[in-house]
C-alpha positions as CSV (number, residue, x, y, z in Angstrom):
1,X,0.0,0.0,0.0
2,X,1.5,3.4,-0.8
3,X,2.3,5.4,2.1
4,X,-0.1,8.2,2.8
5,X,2.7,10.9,3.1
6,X,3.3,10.3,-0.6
7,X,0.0,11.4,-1.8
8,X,0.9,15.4,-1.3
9,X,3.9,16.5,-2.8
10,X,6.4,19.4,-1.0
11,X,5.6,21.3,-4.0
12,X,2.0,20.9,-3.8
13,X,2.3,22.3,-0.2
14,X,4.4,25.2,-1.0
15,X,1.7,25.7,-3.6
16,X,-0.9,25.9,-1.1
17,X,0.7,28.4,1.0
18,X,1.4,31.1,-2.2
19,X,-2.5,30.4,-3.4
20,X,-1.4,28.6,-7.0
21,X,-4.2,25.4,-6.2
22,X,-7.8,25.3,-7.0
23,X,-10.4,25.1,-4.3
24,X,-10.9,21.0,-5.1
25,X,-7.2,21.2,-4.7
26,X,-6.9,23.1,-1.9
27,X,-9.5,21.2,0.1
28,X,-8.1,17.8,-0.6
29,X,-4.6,19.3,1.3
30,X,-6.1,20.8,4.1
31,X,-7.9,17.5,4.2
32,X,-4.6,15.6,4.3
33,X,-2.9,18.7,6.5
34,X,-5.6,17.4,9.5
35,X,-4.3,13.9,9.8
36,X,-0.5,15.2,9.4
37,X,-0.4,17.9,12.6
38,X,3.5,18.2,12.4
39,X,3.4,19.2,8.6
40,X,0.2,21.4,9.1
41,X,2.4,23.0,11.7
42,X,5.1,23.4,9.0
43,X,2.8,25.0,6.8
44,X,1.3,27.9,9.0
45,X,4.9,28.7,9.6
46,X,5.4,29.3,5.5
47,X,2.4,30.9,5.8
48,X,3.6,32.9,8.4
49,X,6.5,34.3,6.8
50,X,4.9,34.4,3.3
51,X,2.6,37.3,5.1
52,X,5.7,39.1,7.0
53,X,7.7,39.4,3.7
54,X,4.3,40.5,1.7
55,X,3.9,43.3,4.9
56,X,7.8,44.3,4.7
57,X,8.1,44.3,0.5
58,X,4.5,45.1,-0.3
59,X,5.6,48.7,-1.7
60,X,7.9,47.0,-3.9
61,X,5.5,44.8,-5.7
62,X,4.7,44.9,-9.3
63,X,2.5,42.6,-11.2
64,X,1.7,42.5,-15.3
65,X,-1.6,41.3,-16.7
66,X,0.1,38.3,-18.7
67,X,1.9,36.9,-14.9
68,X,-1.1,34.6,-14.6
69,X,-0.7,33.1,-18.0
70,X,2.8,31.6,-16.3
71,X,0.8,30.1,-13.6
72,X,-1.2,26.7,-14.3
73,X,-3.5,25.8,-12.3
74,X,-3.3,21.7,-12.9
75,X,-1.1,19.7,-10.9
76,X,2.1,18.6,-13.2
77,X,1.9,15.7,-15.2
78,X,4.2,13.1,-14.4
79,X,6.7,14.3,-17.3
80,X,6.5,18.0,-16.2
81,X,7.4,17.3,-12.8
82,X,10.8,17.4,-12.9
83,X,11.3,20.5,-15.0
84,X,8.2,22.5,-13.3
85,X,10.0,21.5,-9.6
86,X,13.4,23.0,-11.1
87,X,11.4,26.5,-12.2
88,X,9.2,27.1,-9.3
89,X,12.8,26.2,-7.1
90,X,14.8,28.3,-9.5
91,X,11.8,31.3,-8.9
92,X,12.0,30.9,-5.3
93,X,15.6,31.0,-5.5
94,X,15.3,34.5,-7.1
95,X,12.9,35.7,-4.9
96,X,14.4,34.8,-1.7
97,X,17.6,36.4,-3.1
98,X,16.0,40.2,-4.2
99,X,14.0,40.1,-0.8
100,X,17.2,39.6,1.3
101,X,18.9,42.5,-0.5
102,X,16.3,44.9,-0.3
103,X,15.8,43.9,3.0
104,X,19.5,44.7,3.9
105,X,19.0,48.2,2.2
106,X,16.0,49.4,3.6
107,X,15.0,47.1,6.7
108,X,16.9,49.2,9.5
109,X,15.0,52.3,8.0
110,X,11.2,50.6,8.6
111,X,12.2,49.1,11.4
112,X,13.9,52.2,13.4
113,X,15.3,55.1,11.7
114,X,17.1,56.9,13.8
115,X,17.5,54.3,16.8
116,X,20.4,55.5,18.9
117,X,23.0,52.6,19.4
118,X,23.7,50.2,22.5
119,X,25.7,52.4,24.2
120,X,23.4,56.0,24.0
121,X,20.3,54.2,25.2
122,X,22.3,52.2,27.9
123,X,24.3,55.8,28.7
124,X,20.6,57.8,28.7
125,X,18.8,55.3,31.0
126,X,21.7,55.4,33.9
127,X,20.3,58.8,35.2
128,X,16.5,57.2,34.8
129,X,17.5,54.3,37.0
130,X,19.5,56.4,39.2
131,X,16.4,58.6,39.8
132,X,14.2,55.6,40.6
133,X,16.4,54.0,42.6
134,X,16.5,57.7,45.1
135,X,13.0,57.2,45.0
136,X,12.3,54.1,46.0
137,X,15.2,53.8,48.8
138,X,15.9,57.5,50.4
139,X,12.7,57.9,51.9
140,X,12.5,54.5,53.3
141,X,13.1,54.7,56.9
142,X,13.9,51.1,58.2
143,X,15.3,49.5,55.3
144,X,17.2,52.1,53.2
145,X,20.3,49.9,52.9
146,X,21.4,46.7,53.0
147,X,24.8,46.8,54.5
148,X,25.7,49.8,57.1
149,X,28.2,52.5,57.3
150,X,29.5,50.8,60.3
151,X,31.1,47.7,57.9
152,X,32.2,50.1,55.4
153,X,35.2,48.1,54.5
154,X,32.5,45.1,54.0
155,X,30.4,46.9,51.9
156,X,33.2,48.2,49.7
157,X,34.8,44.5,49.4
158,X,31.1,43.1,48.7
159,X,29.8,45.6,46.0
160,X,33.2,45.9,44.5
161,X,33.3,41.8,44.0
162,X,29.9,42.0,42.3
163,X,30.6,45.1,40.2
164,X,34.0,43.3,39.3
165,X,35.7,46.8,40.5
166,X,37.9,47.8,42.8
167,X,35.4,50.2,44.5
168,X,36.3,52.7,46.8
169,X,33.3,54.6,48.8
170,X,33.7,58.0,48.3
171,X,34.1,60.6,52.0
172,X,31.7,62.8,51.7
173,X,31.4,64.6,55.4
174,X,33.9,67.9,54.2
175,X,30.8,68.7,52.6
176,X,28.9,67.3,55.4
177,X,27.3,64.6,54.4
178,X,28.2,60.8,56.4
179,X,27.6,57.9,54.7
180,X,24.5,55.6,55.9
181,X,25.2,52.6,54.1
182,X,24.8,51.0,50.2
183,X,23.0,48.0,48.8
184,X,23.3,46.0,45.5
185,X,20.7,46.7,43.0
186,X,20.5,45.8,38.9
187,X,21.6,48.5,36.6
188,X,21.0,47.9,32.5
189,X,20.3,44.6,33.6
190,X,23.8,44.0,35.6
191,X,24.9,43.8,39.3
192,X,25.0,47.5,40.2
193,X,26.0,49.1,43.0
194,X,24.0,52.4,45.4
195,X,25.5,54.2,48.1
196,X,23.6,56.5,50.2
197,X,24.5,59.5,52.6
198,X,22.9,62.0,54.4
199,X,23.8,65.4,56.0
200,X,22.8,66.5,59.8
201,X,18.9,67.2,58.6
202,X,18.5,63.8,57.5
203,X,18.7,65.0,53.6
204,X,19.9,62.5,51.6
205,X,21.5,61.7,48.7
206,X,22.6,58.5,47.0
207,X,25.6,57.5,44.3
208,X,24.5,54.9,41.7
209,X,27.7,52.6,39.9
210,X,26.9,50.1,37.0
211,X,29.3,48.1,34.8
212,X,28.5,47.7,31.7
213,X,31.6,47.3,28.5
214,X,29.7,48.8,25.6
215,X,30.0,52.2,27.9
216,X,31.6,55.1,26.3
217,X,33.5,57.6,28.4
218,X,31.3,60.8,28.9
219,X,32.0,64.3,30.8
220,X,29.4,65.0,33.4
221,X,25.9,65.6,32.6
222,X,23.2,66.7,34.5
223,X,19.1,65.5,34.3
224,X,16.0,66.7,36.3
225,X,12.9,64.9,36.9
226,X,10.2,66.5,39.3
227,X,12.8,68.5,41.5
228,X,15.0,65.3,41.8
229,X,18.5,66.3,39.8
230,X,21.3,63.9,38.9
231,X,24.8,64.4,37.5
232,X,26.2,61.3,35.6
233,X,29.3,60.4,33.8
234,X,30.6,57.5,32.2
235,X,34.4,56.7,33.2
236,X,35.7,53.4,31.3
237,X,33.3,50.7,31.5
238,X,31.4,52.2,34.9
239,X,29.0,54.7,34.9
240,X,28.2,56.8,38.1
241,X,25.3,58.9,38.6
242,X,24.8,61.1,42.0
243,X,21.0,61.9,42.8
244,X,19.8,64.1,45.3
245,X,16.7,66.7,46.3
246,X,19.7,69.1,47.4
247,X,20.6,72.8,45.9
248,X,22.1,72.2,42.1
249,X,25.5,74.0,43.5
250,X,25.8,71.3,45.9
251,X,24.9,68.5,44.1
252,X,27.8,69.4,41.5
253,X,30.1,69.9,44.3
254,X,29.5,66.2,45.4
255,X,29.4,65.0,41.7
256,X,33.0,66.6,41.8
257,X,33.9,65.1,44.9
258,X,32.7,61.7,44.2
259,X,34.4,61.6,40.7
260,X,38.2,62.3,42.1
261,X,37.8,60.1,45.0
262,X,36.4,57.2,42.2
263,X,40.1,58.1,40.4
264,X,41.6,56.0,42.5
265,X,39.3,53.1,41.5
266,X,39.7,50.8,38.7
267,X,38.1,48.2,37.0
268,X,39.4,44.6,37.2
């Protein structure tokens, strides 16, 4: 008896997916398609992909009034078979080809035209992060840290290991502000480091680290976001970011502070 998977051809199923069968045609594969679930699977993916490239290339199409005429609509005949196959494989061939190139050409312009690169969206979110991360933690009053200023050398040895950095914690109390503690948190999706300080009102302020190598080095910048101002800079493959509710003229004079004391710091 001849095996049932015989009875449909792989070029009568690629001709069902680009539309070339007649209905009788077409209903005898889907019949066959519901007693074969792996190759109906198969086929929804062609499908699939048949209706992404006619999305992507669609203003590229062009059609003449004779294209049908090259199009039969009977299944080969055993002599044809071989040298239909070879066309429709050679076509494909062709096709598969021009929609590659013209997807090389223009794809990055449909798909984002002016995207900034790895580095400026992982460079511009470090401030975003560093904002959220004052938010969430310097008004907490039980839990602000993990690890207190009273193991400072453990806290140093700790979030320098995960940061794979040599970390030194900045001494901040010439401009009067004593450190409380730090705590590891994710930054672009990395171990990240935040330490936090606060002056004689309780006022805090916190320094954000995270490692990341597609960093470029940066000169300090400065971001505001509903009174809360940060001033970030990209050193190497760290980028720091100090955050605070405190005057703009003292901020920067921490952000200063903070960057010559992390001189003497280095990545691993």
């Amino acid at each position: 008896m001849t095996d049932e998977f015989d009875s449909v051809s792989e070029d009568e199923l690629h001709a069902y997916v680009d539309g070339h069968l007649s209905q009788p045609e077409r209903g005898r594969i889907e019949a066959w398609l519901e007693r074969h679930p792996a190759r109906a699977e198969e086929v929804r993916e062609w499908q699939a992909q048949a209706q992404t490239l006619k999305q992507h290339f669609a203003s590229y199409a062009r059609s003449d009034e004779g294209d049908r005429a090259l199009i039969s609509a009977r299944r080969p005949t055993a002599g044809s078979a071989s040298s239909a196959s070879l066309l429709r494989r050679i076509a494909a061939g062709l096709l598969i080809f021009a929609a590659g190139a013209l997807a090389g050409a223009y794809a990055p312009r449909f798909i984002a035209p002016d995207a900034p690169s790895q580095s400026e969206r992982l460079n511009e979110s470090l401030p975003r992060q560093a904002q959220s991360a004052f938010l969430i933690y310097a008004s907490e009053v039980r839990h602000p840290i993990e690890v207190g200023a009273d193991q400072q050398a453990h806290l140093a040895t700790w979030l320098g290991k995960r940061l794979d950095y040599a970390l030194t914690i900045p001494d901040l109390s010439p401009l009067g502000f004593s450190l409380v503690g730090g705590r590891l948190l994710p930054v672009n999706g990395k171990a990240g480091a935040m330490l936090m300080y606060e002056d004689g009102t309780g006022q805090r302020l916190t320094v954000l680290l995270g490692r990341n190598p597609d960093n470029r080095e940066t000169s300090f910048r400065i971001a505001s976001e509903g009174g809360i101002e940060t001033f970030y800079w990209i050193d190497g493959e760290i980028g720091y970011a100090v955050t605070g509710e405190v005057p703009h003229e003292l901020l920067q004079k921490v952000a200063s502070e903070c960057y010559r004391q992390f001189e003497g710091s280095s990545p691993s």
